[in-house]
N, C-alpha and C positions, 0 to 999 in steps of 0.2 A: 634393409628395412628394420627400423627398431618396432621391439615390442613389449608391453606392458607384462611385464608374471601373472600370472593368476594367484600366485601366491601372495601378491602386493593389494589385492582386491580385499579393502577391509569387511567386515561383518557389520552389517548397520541396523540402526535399532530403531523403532516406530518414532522416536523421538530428535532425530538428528537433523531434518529438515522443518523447521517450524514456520519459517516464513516466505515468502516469494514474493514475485512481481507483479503487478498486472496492469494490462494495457486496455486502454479506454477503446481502441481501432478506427481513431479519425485525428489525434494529434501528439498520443504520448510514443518515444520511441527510446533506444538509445544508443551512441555512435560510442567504438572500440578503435585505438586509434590504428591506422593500417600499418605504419611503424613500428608496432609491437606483434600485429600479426603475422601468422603464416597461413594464409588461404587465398592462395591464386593456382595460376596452371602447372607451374613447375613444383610446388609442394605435395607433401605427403600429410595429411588431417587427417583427423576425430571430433566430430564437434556433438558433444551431449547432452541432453538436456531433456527436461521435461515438462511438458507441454499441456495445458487445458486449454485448447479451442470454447471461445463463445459456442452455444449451441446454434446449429444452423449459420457458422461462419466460414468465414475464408480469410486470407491474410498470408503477407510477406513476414517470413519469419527472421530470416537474414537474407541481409544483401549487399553489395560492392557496387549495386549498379543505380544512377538517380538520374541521368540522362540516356538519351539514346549514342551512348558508347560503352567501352570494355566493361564489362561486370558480370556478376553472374547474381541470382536471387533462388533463394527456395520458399516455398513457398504452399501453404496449407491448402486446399478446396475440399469441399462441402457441399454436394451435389443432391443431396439428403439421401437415394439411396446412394455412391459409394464415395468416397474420402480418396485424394490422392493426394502425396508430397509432388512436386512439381521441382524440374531445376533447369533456369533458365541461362543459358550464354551466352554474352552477346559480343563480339570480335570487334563490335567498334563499324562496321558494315554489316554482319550478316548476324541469325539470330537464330538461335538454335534451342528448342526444347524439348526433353522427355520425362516421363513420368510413370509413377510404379501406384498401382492401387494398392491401398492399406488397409488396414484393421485399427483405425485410429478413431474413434467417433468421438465428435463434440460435446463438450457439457462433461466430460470426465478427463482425469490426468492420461497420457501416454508420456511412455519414457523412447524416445526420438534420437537415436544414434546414425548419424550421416557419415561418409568414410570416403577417401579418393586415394588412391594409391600416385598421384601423378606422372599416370601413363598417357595423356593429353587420349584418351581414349573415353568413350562414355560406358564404358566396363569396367571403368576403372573406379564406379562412383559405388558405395553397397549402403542397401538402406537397412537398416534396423527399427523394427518399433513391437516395444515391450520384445526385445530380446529374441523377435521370430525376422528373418530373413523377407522380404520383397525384393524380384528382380524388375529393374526396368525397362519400359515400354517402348516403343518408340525409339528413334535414333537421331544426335547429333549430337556434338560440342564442337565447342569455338575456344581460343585463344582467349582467356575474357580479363585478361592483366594481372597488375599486380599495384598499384598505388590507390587506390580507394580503401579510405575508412572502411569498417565494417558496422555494418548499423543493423540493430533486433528488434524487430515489431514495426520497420516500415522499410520500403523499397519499392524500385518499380517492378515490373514483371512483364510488361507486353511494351504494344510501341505505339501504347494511348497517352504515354506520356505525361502522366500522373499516377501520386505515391499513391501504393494500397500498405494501407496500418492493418498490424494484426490485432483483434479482439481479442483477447484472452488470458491467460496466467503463465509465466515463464517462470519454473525453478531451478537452481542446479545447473546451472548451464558451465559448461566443460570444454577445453581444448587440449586435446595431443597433437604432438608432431608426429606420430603413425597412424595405422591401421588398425584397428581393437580385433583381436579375433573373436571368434564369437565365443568362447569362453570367458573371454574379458568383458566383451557385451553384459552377456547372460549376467555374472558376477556383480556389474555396476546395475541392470534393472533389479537386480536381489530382493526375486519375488512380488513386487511392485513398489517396495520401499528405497526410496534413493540411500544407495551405498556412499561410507567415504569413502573419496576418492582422494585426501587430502595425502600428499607424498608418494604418488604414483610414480612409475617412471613413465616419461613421456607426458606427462600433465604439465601442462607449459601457463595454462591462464585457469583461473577457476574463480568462477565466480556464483558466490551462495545465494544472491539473487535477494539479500533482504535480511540475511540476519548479520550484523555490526556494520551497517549501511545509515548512509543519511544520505535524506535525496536532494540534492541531483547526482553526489556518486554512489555507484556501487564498484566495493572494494576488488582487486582482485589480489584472493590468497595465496596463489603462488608464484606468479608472475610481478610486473610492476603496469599490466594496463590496465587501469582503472577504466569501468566505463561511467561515462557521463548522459546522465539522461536526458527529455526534451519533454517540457510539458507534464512535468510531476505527476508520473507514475506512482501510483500507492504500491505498497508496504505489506502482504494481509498474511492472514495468519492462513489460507485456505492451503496445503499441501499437501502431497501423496500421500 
């Protein structure tokens, strides 16, 4: 397994994130093409990002999955008392869900660090948010492929067979080909200010979510998969 140094984790300044995304949560989204990704059953991710939930929302934050076959979706709830990340997989027959209660509440930034070691096991998943550990609930994973786009801020998530959009603000969002430890964790929430992360090892996509963006793309800086948006998502200057 590769891993990031902690010593590659830059020092960042109140000023380094100025802009971000945000999703209306009924028709703005945006698709990364799956050709460029690694996020199915047989790889090793990091996907990071940070996240303000609408208050009193819920929503698909990524997902591989748009019909009732292989994908998998994660996904925010909002229960008003308690918030769980949710991650669902579905084998294309059978549909498997578990879920970890957080410390993430809506109407504020959380920094949302998701992990799979690709042991086709549901141990194999670690959640992060603000740099504090949650184990998950629950038991089961599937098989959930490997050819689906990856799409942020809509997906499906049950088998009602309709997209749930997320409400909210996406900044900073991040991919490695490993497992962050949790000192790498720690490093990138860098006290609630988003850390660069720009020439990591293992940062494979990165994408600033808004600053030297024109919409419909947003760039990505160290990769080559741009993503492309749906339904002109704004631009705002609202971040950590």
């Amino acid at each position: 397994m590769f891993t990031v140094p902690t010593t590659m984790l830059a020092p960042s300044v109140d000023t380094y994130s100025t802009e971000a995304l945000q999703f209306n949560g009924t028709s703005q989204y945006m698709t990364l093409s799956a050709a460029d990704l690694q996020f199915d059953w047989d790889s090793t991710f990091t996907i990071s990002a940070w996240v303000k939930p609408n208050a009193g929302s819920g929503g698909v934050l990524y997902s591989t999955r748009f019909t009732y076959t292989k994908g998998i979706s994660i996904a925010y709830s909002d229960s008003g008392a308690t918030q769980y990340i949710q991650i669902l997989t579905d084998t294309g027959g059978d549909v498997w869900t578990f879920s970890t209660p957080v410390v993430m509440a809506s109407g504020v930034y959380s920094h949302l660090c998701i992990s799979y070691n690709g042991n086709h096991n549901q141990d194999g998943f670690r959640f992060d948010v603000n740099a504090t550990n949650y184990t998950p609930t629950t038991s089961g994973i599937g098989d959930w492929g490997t050819t689906a786009d990856l799409v942020v801020g809509r997906g499906y998530f049950d088998i009602t067979m309709f997209p749930i959009h997320f409400p909210g603000i996406v900044d900073e969002l991040n991919f490695f080909d490993a497992v962050l430890t949790p000192a790498q964790v720690s490093g990138i929430y860098n006290g609630g200010k988003p850390a660069d992360v720009h020439g990591h090892a293992n940062l494979i996509h990165e994408y600033r979510m808004g600053e030297g963006d024109t919409i419909p793309t947003i760039l990505d800086h160290t990769g080559s998969a741009n993503g492309i948006t749906t339904g002109s998502p704004i631009i705002v200057t609202d971040v950590p």
